[in-house]
C-alpha positions as CSV (number, residue, x, y, z in Angstrom):
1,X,85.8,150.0,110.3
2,X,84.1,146.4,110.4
3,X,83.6,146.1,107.0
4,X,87.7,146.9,106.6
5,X,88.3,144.2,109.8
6,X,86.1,141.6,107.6
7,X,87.7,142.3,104.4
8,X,91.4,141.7,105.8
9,X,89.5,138.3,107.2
10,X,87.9,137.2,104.2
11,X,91.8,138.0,102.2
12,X,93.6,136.3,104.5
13,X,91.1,133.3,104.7
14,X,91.4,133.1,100.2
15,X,95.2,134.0,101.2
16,X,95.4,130.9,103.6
17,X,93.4,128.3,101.4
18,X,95.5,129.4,98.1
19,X,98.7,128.5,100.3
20,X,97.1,125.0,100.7
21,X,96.4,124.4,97.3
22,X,100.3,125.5,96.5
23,X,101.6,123.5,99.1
24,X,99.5,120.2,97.9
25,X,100.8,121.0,94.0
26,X,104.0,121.2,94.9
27,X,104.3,118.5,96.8
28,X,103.3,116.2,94.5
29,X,105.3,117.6,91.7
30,X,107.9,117.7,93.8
31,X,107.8,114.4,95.5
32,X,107.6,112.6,92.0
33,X,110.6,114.6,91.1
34,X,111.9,113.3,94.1
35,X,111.0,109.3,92.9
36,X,112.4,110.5,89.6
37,X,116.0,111.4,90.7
38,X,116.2,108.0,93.1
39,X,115.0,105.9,90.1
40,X,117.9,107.7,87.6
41,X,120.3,107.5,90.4
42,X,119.6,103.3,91.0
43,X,119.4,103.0,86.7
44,X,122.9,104.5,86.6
45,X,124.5,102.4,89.4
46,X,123.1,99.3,88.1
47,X,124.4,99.9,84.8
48,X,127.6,100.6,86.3
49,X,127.9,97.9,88.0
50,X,126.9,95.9,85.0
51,X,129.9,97.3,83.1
52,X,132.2,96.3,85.9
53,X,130.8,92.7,86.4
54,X,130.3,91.7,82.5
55,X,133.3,90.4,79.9
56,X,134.9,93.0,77.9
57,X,132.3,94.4,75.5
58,X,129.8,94.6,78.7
59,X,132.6,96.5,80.1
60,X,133.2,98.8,76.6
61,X,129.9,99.5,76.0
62,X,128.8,100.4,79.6
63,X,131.6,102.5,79.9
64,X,130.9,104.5,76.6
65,X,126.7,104.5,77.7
66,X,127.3,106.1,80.9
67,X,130.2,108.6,79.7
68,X,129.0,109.7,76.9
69,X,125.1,109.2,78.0
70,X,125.7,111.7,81.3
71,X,127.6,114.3,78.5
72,X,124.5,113.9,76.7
73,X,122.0,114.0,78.6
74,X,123.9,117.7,80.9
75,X,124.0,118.9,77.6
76,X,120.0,118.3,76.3
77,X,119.4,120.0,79.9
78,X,121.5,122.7,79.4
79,X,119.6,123.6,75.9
80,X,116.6,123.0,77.2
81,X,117.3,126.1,79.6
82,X,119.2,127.7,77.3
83,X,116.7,127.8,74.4
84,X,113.1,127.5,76.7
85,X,113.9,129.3,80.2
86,X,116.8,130.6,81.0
87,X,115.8,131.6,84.8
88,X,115.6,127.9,85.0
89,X,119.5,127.6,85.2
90,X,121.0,126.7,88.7
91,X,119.4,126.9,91.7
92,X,116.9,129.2,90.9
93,X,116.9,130.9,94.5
94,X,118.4,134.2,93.6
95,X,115.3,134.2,90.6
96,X,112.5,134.0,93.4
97,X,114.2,136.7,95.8
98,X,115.0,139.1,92.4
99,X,110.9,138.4,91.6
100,X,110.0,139.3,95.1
101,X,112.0,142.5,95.5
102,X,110.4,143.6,92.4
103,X,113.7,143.3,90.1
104,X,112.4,140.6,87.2
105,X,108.6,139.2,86.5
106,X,107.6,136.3,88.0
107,X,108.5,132.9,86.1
108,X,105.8,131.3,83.7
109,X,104.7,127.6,84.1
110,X,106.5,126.4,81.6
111,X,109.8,126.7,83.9
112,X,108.1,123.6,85.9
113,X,108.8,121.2,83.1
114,X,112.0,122.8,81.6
115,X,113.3,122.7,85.2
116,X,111.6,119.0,86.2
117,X,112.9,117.4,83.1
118,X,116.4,119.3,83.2
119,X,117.0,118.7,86.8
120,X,116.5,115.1,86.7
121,X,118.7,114.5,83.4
122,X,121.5,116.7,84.8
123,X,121.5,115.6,88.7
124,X,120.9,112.1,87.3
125,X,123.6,112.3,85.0
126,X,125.5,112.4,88.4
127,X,126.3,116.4,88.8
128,X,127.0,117.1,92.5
129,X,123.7,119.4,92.8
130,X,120.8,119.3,95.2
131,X,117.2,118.7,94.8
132,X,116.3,121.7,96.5
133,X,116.7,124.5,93.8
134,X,114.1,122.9,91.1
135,X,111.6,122.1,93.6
136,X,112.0,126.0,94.7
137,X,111.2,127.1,91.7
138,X,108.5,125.2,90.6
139,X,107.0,125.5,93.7
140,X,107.3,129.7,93.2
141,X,106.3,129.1,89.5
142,X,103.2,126.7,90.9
143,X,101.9,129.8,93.4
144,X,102.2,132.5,91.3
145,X,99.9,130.5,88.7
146,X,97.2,129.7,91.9
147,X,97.4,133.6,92.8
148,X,96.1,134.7,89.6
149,X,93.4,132.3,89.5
150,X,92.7,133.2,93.0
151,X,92.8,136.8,91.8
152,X,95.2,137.7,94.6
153,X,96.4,141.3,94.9
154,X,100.1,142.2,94.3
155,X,101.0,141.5,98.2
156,X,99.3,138.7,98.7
157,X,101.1,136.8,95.1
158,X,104.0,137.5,96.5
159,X,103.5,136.2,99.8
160,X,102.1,133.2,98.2
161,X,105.1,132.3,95.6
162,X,107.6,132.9,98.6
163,X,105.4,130.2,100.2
164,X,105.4,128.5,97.5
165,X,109.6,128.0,97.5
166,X,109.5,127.1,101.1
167,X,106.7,124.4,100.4
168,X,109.7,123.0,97.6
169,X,112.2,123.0,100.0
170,X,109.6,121.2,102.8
171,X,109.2,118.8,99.8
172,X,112.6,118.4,99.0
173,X,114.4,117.6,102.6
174,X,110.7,116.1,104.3
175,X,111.6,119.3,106.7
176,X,108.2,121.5,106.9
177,X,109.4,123.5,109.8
178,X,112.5,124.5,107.7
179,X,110.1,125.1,105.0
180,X,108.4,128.0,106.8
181,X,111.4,129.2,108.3
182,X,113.0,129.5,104.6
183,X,110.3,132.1,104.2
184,X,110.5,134.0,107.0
185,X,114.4,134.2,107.1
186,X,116.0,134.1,103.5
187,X,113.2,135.1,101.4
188,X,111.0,137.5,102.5
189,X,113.4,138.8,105.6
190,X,111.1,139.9,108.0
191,X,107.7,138.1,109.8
192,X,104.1,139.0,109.9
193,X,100.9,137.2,109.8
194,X,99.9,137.1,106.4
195,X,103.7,136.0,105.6
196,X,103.1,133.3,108.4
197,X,100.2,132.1,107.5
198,X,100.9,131.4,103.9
199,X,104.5,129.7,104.8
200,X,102.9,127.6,107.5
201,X,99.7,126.7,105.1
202,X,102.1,125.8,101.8
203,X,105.0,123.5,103.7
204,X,101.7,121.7,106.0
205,X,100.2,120.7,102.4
206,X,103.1,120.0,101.2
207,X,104.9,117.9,103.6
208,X,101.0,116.4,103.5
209,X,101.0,114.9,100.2
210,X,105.1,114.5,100.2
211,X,104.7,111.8,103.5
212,X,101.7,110.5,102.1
213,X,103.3,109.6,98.4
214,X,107.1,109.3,99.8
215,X,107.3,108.1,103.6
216,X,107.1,110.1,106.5
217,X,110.8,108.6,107.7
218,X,113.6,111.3,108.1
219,X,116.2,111.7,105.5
220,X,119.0,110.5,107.2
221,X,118.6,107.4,109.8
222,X,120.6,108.2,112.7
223,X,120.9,106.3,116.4
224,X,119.6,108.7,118.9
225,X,122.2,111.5,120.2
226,X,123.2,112.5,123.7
227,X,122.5,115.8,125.1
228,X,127.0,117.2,124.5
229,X,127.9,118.4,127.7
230,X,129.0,122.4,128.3
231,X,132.8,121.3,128.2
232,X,132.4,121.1,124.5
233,X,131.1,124.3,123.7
234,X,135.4,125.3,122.9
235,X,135.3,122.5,120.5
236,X,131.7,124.0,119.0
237,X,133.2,127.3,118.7
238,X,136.6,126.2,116.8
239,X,134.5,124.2,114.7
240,X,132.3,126.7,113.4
241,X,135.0,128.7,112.5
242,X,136.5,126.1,111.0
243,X,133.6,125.4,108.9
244,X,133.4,129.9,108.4
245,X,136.6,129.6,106.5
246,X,135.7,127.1,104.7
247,X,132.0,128.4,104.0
248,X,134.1,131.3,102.4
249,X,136.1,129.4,100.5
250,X,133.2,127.4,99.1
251,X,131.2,130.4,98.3
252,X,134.3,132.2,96.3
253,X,134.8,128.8,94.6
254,X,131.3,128.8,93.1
255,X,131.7,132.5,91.8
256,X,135.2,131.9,90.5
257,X,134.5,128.9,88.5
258,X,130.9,130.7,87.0
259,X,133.4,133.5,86.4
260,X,135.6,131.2,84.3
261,X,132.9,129.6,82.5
262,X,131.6,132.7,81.2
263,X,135.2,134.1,79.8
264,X,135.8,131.4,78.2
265,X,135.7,132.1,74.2
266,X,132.3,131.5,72.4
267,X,129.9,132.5,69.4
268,X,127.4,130.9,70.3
269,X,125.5,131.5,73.5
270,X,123.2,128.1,73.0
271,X,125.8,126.6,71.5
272,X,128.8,127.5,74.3
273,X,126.4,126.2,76.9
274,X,125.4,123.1,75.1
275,X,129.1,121.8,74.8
276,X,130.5,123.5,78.3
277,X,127.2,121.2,79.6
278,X,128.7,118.5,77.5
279,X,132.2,118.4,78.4
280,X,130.9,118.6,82.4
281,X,128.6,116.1,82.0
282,X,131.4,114.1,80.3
283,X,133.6,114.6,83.7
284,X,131.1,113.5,86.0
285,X,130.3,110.6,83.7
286,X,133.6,109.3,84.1
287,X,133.6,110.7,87.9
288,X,130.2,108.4,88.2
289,X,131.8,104.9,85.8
290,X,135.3,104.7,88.2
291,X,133.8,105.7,91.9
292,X,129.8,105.6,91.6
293,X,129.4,106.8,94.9
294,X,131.0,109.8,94.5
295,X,128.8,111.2,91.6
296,X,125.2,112.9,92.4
297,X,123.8,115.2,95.1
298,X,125.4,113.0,98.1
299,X,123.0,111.9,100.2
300,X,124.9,108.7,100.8
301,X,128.3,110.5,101.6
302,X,126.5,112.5,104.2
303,X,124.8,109.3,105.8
304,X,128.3,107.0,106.1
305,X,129.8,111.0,108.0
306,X,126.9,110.9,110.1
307,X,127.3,107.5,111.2
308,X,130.9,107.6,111.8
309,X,132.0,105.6,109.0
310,X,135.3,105.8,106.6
311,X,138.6,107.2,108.2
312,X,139.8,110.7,108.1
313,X,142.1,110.1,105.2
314,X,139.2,109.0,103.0
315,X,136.6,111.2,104.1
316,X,139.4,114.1,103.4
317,X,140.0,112.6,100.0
318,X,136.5,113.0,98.9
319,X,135.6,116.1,100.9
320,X,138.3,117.6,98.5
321,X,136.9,116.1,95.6
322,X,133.4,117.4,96.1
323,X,134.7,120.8,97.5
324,X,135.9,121.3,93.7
325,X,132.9,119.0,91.9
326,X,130.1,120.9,93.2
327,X,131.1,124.7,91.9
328,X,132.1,122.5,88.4
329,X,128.5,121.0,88.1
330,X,127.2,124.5,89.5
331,X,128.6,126.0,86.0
332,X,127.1,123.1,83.6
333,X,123.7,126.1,83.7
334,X,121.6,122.9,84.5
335,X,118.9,123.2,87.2
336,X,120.0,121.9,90.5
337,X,120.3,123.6,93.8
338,X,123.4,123.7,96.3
339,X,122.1,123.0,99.7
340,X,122.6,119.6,99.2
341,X,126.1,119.4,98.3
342,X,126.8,121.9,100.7
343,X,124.8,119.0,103.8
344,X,127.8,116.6,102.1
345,X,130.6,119.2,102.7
346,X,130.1,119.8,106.1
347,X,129.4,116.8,107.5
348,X,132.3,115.5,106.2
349,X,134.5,118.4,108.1
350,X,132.7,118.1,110.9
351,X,133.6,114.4,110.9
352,X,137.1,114.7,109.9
353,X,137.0,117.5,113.1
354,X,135.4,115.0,115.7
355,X,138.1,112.0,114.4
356,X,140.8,113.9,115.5
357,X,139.2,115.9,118.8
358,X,138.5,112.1,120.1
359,X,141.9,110.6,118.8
360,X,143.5,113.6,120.6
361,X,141.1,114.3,123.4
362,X,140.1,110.5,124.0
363,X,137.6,111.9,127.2
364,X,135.5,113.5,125.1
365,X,133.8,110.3,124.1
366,X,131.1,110.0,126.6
367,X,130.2,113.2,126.3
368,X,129.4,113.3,122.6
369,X,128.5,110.0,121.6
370,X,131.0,109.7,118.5
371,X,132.2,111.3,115.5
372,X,128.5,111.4,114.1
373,X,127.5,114.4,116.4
374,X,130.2,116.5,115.2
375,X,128.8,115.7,111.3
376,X,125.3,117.0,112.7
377,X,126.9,119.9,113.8
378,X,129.0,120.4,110.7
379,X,125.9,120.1,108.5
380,X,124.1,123.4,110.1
381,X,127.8,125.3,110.5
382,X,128.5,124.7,107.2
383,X,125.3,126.2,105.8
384,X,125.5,128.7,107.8
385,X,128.4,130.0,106.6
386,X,127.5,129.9,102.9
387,X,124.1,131.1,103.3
388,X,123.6,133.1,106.2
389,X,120.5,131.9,107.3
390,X,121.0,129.9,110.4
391,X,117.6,129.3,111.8
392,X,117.1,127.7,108.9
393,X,120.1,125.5,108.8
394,X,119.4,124.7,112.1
395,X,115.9,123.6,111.7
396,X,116.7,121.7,108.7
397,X,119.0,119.7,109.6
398,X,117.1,119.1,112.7
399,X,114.2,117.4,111.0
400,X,116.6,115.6,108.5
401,X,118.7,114.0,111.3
402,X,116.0,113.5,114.1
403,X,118.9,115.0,116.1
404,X,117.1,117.5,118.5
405,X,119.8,116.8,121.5
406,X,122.0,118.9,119.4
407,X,120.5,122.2,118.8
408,X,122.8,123.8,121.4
409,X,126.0,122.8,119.5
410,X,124.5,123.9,116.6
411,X,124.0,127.1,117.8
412,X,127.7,127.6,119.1
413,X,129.2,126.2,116.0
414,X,126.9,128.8,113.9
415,X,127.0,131.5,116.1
416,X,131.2,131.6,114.6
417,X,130.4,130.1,111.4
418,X,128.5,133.1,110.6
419,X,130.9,135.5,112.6
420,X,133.7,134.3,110.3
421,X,133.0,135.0,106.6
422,X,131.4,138.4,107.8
423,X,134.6,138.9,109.0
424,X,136.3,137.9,105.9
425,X,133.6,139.9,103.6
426,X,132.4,137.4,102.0
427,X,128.4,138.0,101.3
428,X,126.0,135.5,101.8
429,X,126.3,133.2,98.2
430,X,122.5,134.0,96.8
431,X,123.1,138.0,97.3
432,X,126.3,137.0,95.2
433,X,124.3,134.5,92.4
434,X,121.6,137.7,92.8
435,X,123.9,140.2,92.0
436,X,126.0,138.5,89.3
437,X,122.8,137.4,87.8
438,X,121.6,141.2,87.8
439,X,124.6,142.2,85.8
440,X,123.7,140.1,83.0
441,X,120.2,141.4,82.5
C-alpha cells in the first residue's frame, strides 16, 4: 500500500514539474507571438497612415501594398494550413477537446510554427480574430511534446496538453486564473487533483515568463469601479438576455458563413482555400486602408467601450460591422481564435445598453459609475452566451479589466445569458466547430 501511496507521489511530483516546463514554453512562444502581432498591427497602421498623408503615388501605392499585401499574406497563411497542418485552421479549440476525448491524435510540433507564422500574417493582415486560439494550440502541441519526453502515461499527457491550452490562454489575455479555470471548465469538464495541479503549475509558469518578457499591467486600463448597488440587478438580468440573443445569433452566424464557404464551387481543395483566403484577406485590406481601427482582433474598440467613449450611434455602427467581420475572417481557414472578437462584441452592447439605461434612467448614475461598467459586464455576458463557460468568462475578464467590484453583475447578467440560448437551442459554439469538424473527418 505505501509503495502505491509513493508512486502516485512521485507521478504527480514528474506530473507537476512537466506542467512547469509547459507553462514556461509556452509563454515564451506565446508572449513573442504576442510582440509579433503588436509589431504587424503598428507596421500596418503606419503605412496606412503613410498612404493617407503622402501625394498621390504615396497614396496609390500604399493603397495597393496594404490591399493586395493583406490578400496576400491570408492567403500564404491559408496554404500553409492547408498544405502543412490542417488542424492548424481557426481556433484550434474544438482540436484540443476532440484529442482529449480520444476522437483524433494529438497535434505534432510542427503545428507551432504553421500556426505562429499563419496567425501573425492573417490576424496581422487585419482579420477580426483573437490571439487566443494559436497560443491554445501550441501550447497543447508544446505539452504533449514535454509528456513524451517526460515519459508520461496516457492520463497524465492528457492532463498535461489540457494544461498546456489553458497556460496559452494565461499567455494570451495576462489572466492565469482564467487559465486554470479554462481547464477545469471547458476542457477537461470536471476537477481533481492531478487536473489541478497541472492547470495551476502550466498558467503560474506561464504567466511567469509572459510578465517577465511582456509587463505585468492588465490588458485593458480601466479607473477603478464602484461596488453597483442591488437596484440594478433588473438592469443585469435584461442585459444578459440581451447579450443571450445575441450570443445566439453570433454563434449561428459563425456556422452559417463556414457553411457557405464550404458549398461554394471548387476543384481544388488547396487551391479553393488559397483564393477564398485571398479574396477575405482582400476585404479586410480595404476594411484596414479606409477605417484602420476597425481591422484586427479589437483590443482598441473594446478599450474606448470600456471607458465610455464614442456615442451609441457609432458604437452601433461598428458593433454591426464586426458582428458580420468576425464569422467572415473566421472562414478565411487561417489560425486565429474568437474570444477576442467576441470581448469587442459585448462590450460594445453592453455600452450601447448602459447609454440608453442612464439617458432614460438618469439616477442610475451614482450607482454604476458610467457606461464603462455596463461594457465589463457585457464582456463576461457576451462570452457566456457563446461559449458556455461562465466561470471562465468571468474570471477573465476580471483579470483583464482589474474590475473585481463587478463580479456580482457579472454573475446576474450571465446567470440569463446562459439561460437564454439554452432556451433557444443553440449549443455552446466549440461543441458546434467540434461536431462540424467531426463530420469532415
Amino acid at each position: 500500500m505505501n509503495n502505491k501511496a509513493d508512486d502516485e507521489r512521485a507521478g504527480l511530483l514528474a506530473l507537476a514539474a512537466a506542467s512547469v516546463v509547459v507553462g514556461a514554453i509556452t509563454g515564451a512562444i506565446g508572449t513573442l507571438f504576442r510582440f509579433s502581432l503588436e509589431r504587424a498591427d503598428e507596421w500596418r497602421n503606419a503605412l496606412v497612415a503613410w498612404g493617407h498623408a503622402g501625394h498621390a503615388y504615396s497614396y496609390a501605392y500604399a493603397f495597393v501594398f496594404v490591399v493586395f499585401g493583406a490578400a496576400a499574406v491570408t492567403a500564404f497563411a491559408a496554404w500553409l494550413v492547408a498544405r502543412f497542418a490542417p488542424v492548424a485552421s481557426g481556433s484550434g479549440i474544438p482540436h484540443v477537446e476532440a484529442v482529449l476525448r480520444g476522437d483524433v491524435p494529438p497535434a505534432p510540433l510542427t503545428l507551432i510554427p504553421i500556426k505562429f507564422i499563419g496567425g501573425v500574417l492573417a490576424i496581422g493582415a487585419g482579420l477580426a480574430l483573437g490571439r487566443e486560439g494559436p497560443t491554445v494550440q501550441m501550447g497543447a502541441s508544446i505539452a504533449h511534446g514535454v509528456g513524451v519526453i517526460f515519459k508520461r502515461e496516457a492520463r497524465d499527457w492528457r492532463v498535461l496538453l489540457a494544461a498546456g491550452a489553458g497556460a496559452g490562454l494565461a499567455t494570451a489575455f495576462n489572466a492565469p486564473i482564467a487559465g486554470a479555470v479554462f481547464v477545469l471548465e471547458e476542457l477537461m469538464r470536471r476537477f481533481d487533483t492531478r487536473t489541478a495541479v497541472a492547470a495551476l503549475g502550466a498558467s503560474a509558469a506561464a504567466i511567469a515568463m509572459a510578465r517577465l518578457l511582456h509587463g505585468d499591467l492588465p490588458d485593458f486600463h480601466l479607473p477603478a469601479q464602484p461596488f453597483p448597488g442591488l437596484e440594478l440587478t433588473a438592469a443585469h438580468l435584461v442585459l444578459g438576455a440581451i447579450l443571450g440573443v445575441f450570443g445566439a445569433a453570433y454563434c449561428r452566424a459563425i456556422l452559417w458563413t463556414l457553411d457557405i464557404a464550404d458549398t461554394l464551387p471548387r476543384r481544388v481543395s488547396i487551391g479553393y482555400a488559397v483564393t477564398r483566403a485571398a479574396a477575405i484577406g482582400a476585404l479586410v485590406g480595404l476594411l484596414a486602408w479606409f477605417a484602420p481601427t476597425l481591422a484586427g482582433g479589437g483590443d482598441a474598440l473594446s478599450e474606448q467601450a470600456l471607458l465610455g467613449a464614442g456615442s451609441i450611434a457609432s458604437v452601433s455602427a461598428i458593433f454591426v460591422l464586426r458582428f458580420v467581420l468576425g464569422p467572415v475572417s473566421y472562414a478565411a481557414g487561417t489560425p486565429g481564435g474568437l474570444f477576442a472578437p467576441m470581448l469587442t462584441l459585448g462590450a460594445q452592447i453592453g455600452f450601447v445598453f448602459g447609454s440608453f439605461c442612464l439617458h432614460w434612467f438618469p439616477g442610475m448614475m451614482p450607482a454604476t459609475g458610467g457606461v464603462g461598467t455596463f461594457a465589463v459586464v457585457g464582456m463576461a455576458a457576451f462570452f457566456t452566451a457563446v461559449v458556455r463557460a461562465p466561470v471562465t468568462g468571468i474570471v477573465l475578464v476580471t483579470e483583464m479589466t482589474a474590475s473585481f467590484s463587478l463580479l456580482l453583475p457579472m454573475l446576474t447578467a450571465c446567470f440569463t445569458a446562459m439561460t437564454v440560448p439554452m432556451l433557444l437551442r443553440c449549443a455552446p459554439i466549440y461543441d458546434s466547430l467540434g461536431k462540424r469538424a467531426s463530420r469532415s473527418r
